[in-house]
C-alpha positions, 0 to 999 in steps of 0.5 A: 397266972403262970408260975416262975418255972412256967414262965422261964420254959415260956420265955426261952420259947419267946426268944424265938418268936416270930417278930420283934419290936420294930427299929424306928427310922428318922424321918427327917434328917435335916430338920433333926440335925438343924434342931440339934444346933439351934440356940433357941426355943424360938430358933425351934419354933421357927423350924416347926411353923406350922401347927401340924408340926406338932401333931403325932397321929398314931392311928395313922402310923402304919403298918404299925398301929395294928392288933393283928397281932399288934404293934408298937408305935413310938412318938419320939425324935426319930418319928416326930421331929418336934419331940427332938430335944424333949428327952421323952418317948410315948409309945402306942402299944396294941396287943390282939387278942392272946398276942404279946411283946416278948422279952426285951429291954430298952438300954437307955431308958425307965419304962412306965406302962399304963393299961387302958384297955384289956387285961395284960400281964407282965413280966420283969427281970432287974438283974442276976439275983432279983425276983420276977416281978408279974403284974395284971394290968386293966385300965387305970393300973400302971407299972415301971420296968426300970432302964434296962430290966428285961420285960415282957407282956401278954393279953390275957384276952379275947378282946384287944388290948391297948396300952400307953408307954412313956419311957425317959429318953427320946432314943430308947433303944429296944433289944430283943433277946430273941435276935441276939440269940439267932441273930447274934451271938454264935449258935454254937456258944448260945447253945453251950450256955442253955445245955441244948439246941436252942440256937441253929440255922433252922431256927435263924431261919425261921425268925422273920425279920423285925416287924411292927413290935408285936407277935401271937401268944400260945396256940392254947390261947389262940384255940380259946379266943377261936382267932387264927393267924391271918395273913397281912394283919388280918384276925379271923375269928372262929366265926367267921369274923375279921378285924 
């Protein structure tokens, strides 16, 4: 388990990592803004006539339903038209082996996390003043990371890990620290709050654009699990192996 200053030297690595959780686009307008007016649940139904209406498939949302390293799938108004109205997102949340979500927080909403599969740690920051709060999730455990706390999570493992999130709102919203500080916020003034160079344009440079959620973990991690960063979600294996 890493301590409190381990983890803080982490974190700020974390800032800067090489994806952040991805922004969900609507995908149907029109039929949003008309479910937005209806005066029924019937008026409702009456837009969504068929049963594949109500249907979400997150096997199939892709690019972002992978574990290489990993993604976040969201069912929420803006993927899934029939959740409009319902004021409730669920979430896919697949880690690869050693990857991880790095720190984050959703603005408009409690997140419950339940584990079923893997071994994952987390991590979270309430406020100025409140302690870390680390907990080891395997199947059948669960945590809550109150509406806007900071969190983070990471496999443990070798193997894929795979857990559900229901956060309280149909539009979440999700800030990665990371962004703010080499996207942001002036790299002049983000360095003056952290005493040192965190922020340039060679970091900026660096940061890959928001990708499907989910990105690799320590390189310590990498070597033991034998898996390399393969290209176009791809984990190679020391063996030879892909996934």
């Amino acid at each position: 388990m890493l301590g409190q200053s381990t983890l803080a030297a982490g974190a700020l690595l974390c800032l800067f990592a090489q994806n952040a959780v991805a922004v969900d686009k609507t995908r149907d307008p029109d039929k949003i803004a008309k479910l937005s007016t209806v005066a029924s649940q019937l008026d409702r139904q009456a837009l969504l006539p068929s049963d594949s209406d109500w249907l979400f498939d997150f096997n199939a949302q892709q690019p972002f339903y992978n574990f290489a390293p990993g993604g976040v799938v969201n069912m929420n108004a803006a993927t899934f038209p029939a959740a409009k109205g319902n004021g409730l997102t669920l979430a896919m949340l697949n880690l690869g082996p050693c990857s991880m979500l790095p720190p984050h927080l959703h603005p408009r909403a409690s997140n419950y996390v339940v584990a079923v599969h893997g071994n994952t740690t987390t991590y979270m920051f309430e406020e100025n003043g409140a302690r870390l709060v680390t907990e080891t999730l395997t199947p059948g455990k669960a945590t809550i990371f109150p509406q806007a706390s900071m969190h983070m999570m990471v496999n443990n493992g070798c193997d894929n890990a795979q857990l559900v999130s229901a956060l309280s709102s149909e539009d979440a919203g999700t800030l990665n620290v990371g962004q703010v500080f080499t996207n942001g916020f002036p790299s002049t003034l983000v360095n003056a709050a952290f005493s040192q160079n965190l922020a340039s344009d060679d970091v900026k440079a660096k940061m890959t654009p928001v990708g499907t959620g989910s990105n690799w973990g320590t390189d310590e991690c990498l070597k033991k699990c034998g898996v390399s960063k393969g290209g176009k979600g791809t984990l190679t294996f020391a063996n030879g192996n892909k996934e």
